[in-house]
C-alpha positions in Angstrom: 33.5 10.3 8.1 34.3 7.3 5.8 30.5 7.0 4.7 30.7 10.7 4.0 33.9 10.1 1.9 32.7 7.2 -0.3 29.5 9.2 -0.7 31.5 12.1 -1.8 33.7 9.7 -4.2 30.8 7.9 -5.3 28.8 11.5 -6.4 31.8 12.2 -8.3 32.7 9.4 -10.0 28.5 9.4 -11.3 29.1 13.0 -12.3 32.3 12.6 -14.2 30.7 9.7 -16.0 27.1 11.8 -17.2 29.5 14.9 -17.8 31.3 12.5 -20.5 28.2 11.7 -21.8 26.9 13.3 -25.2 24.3 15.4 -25.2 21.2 13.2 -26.2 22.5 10.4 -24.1 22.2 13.1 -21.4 18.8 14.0 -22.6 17.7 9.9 -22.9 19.0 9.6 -19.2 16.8 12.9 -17.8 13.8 11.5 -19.6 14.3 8.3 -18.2 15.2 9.1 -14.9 11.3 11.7 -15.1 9.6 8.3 -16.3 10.9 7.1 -13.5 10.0 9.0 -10.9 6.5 10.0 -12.6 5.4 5.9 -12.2 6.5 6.0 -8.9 4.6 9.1 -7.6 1.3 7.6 -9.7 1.8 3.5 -7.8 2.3 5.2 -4.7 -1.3 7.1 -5.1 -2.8 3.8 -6.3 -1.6 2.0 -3.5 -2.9 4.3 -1.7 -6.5 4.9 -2.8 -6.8 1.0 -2.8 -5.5 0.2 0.5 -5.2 3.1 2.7 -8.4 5.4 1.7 -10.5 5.0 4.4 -13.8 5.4 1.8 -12.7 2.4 0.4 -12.1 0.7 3.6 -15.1 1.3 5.0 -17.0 -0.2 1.8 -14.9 -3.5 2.0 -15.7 -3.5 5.9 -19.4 -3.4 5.0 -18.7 -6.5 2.7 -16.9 -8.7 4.8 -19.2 -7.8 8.0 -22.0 -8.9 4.6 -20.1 -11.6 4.0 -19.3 -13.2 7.5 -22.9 -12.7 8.5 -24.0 -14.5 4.9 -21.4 -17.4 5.3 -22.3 -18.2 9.3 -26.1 -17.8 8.4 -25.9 -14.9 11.1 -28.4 -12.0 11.3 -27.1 -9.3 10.4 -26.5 -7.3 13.6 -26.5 -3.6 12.3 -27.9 -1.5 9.4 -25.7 1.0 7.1 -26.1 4.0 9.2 -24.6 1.9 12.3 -21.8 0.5 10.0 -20.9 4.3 8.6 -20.1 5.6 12.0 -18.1 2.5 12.7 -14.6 2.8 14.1 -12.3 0.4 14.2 -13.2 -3.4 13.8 -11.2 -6.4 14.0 -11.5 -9.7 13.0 -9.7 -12.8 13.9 -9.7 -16.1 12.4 -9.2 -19.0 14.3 -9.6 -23.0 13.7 -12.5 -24.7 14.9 -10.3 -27.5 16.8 -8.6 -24.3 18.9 -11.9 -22.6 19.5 -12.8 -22.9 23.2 -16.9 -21.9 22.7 -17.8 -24.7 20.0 -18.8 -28.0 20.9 -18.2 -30.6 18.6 
């Protein structure tokens, strides 16, 4: 009830204050308020294509699993056909000094 009420007092208050507005400071404040939400909708999608698009995701995959095999003078254990019907893959860093399998 009292979140409804300041909500309610808070609404008006905003529209009292746009309805005193003239009318290009009216106009300055739509426009604004469109730029607004226009840059927002197009960073959400660029967000998204970079780190959530699961072509792009599978492309970095390939070049870390490149990478990793590269850096630890590995064999590379699969081809690109294997790697596009990969699922998920996870990789964990840990130091050598914690490792239990390496000898030092």
């Amino acid at each position: 009830y009292h979140l409804h009420t300041w909500a309610h007092s808070a609404h008006d208050a905003a529209s009292k204050t746009v309805a005193a507005l003239g009318e290009r400071r009216r106009s300055l404040l739509l426009h604004s308020l469109a730029c607004s939400t226009l840059s927002s909708a197009v960073i959400l999608v660029l967000t998204h294509v970079a780190f959530i698009s699961p072509s792009l995701q599978l492309t970095s995959a390939m070049q870390l699993s490149e990478l990793v095999a590269t850096t630890g003078h590995w064999p590379t254990p699969c081809n690109q056909s294997v790697l596009a019907e990969a699922g998920i893959v996870r990789l964990e860093l840990m130091d050598s000094a914690s490792s239990p399998n390496r000898s030092s």
